[in-house]
C-alpha positions as CSV (number, residue, x, y, z in Angstrom):
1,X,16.1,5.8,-4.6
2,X,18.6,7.8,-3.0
3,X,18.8,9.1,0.9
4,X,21.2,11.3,2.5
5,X,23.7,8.4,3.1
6,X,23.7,6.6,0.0
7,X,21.5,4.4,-3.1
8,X,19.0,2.0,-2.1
9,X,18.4,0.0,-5.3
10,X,16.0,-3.1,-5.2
11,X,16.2,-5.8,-7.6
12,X,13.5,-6.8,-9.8
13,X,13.3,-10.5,-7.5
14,X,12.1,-8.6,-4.7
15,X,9.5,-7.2,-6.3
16,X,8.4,-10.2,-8.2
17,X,8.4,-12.0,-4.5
18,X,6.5,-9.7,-2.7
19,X,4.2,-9.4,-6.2
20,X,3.7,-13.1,-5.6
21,X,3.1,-13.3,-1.8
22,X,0.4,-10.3,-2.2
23,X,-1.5,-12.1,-4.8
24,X,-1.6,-15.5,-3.5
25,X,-4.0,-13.7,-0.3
26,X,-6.6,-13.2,-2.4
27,X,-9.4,-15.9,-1.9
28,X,-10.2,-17.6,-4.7
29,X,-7.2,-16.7,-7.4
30,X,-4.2,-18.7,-7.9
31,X,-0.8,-17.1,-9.2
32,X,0.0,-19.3,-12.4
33,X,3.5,-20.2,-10.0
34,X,2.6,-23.2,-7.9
35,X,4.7,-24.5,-4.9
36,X,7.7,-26.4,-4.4
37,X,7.5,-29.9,-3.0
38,X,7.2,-28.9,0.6
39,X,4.2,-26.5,0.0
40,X,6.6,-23.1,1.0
41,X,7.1,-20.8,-1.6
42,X,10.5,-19.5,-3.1
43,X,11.8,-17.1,-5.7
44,X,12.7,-19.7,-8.1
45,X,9.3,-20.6,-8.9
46,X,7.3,-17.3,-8.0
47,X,8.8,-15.7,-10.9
48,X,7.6,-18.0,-13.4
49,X,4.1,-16.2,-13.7
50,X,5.2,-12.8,-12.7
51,X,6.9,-10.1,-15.0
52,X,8.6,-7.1,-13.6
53,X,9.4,-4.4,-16.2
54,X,11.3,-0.9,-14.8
55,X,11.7,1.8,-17.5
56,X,12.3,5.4,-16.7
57,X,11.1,5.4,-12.6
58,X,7.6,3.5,-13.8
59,X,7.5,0.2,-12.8
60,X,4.6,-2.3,-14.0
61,X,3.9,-5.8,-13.5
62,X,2.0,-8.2,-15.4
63,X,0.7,-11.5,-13.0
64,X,-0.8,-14.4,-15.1
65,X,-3.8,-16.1,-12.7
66,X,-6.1,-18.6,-13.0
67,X,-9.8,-18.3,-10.7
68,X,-12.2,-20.2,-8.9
69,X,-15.1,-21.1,-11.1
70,X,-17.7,-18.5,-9.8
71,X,-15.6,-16.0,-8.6
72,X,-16.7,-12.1,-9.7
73,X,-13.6,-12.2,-11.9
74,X,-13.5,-8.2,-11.9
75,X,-13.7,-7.7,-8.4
76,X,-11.6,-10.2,-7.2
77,X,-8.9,-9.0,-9.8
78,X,-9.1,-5.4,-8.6
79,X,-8.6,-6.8,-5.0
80,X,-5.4,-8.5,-5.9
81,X,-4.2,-5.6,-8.0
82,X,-4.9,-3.1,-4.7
83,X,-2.9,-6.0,-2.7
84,X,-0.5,-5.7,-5.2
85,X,0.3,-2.8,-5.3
86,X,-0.2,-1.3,-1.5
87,X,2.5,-4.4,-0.6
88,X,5.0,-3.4,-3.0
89,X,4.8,-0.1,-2.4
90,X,4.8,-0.2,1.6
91,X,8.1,-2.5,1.8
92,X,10.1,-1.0,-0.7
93,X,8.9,2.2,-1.7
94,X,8.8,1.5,-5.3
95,X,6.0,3.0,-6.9
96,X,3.7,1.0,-9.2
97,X,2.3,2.4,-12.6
98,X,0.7,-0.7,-13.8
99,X,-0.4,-4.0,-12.3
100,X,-1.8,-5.8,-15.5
101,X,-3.6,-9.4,-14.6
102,X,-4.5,-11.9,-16.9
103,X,-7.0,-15.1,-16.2
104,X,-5.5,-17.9,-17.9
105,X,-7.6,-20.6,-16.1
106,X,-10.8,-21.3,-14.7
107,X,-10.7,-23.7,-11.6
108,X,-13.6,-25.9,-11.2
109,X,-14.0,-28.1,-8.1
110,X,-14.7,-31.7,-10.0
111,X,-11.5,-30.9,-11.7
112,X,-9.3,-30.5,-9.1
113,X,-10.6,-33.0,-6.4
């Protein structure tokens, strides 16, 4: 991006960050990133389910999930990908082409009690 006074360039971390903290709002789906030890969230372990990919002014992201067992897969997907997206774009002006989810996991409540 440039302005009238110089380049604004913003790394790939930020994005993946921001990706992260966008997803994680959406009830019922989990970012395949968990937590540290002290239940905060840093950049370390955010990126481990997030992939950022910039080529030619597109950027597109690819955020592995795993759901609540019951939730309308579809629509809560589309949700996180609007989140997503409207996030990014609103703090850094980056424009998003793709925002491509995948459900790795089903979460089931006698499993994880």
């Amino acid at each position: 991006m440039n302005n009238s006074i110089g380049v604004i360039k913003i790394s790939d971390d930020v994005i993946t960050v921001i990706a992260g903290i966008a997803a994680s709002e959406i009830k019922g789906v989990y970012p395949l990133f968990g937590v540290n030890g002290n239940n905060s969230l840093n950049k370390r372990v955010i990126s481990k389910g997030i992939k950022v990919t910039v080529s030619d002014n597109k950027t597109n992201i690819d955020i592995n999930v795993a759901v609540d067992y019951g939730v309308k897969i579809p629509y809560a997907i589309k949700e996180l990908q609007e989140n997503v997206k409207n996030q990014i774009e609103a703090f850094t002006g980056v424009k998003i082409q793709e925002i491509n989810v995948f459900v790795q996991k089903i979460m089931s409540k006698e499993f994880t009690q």
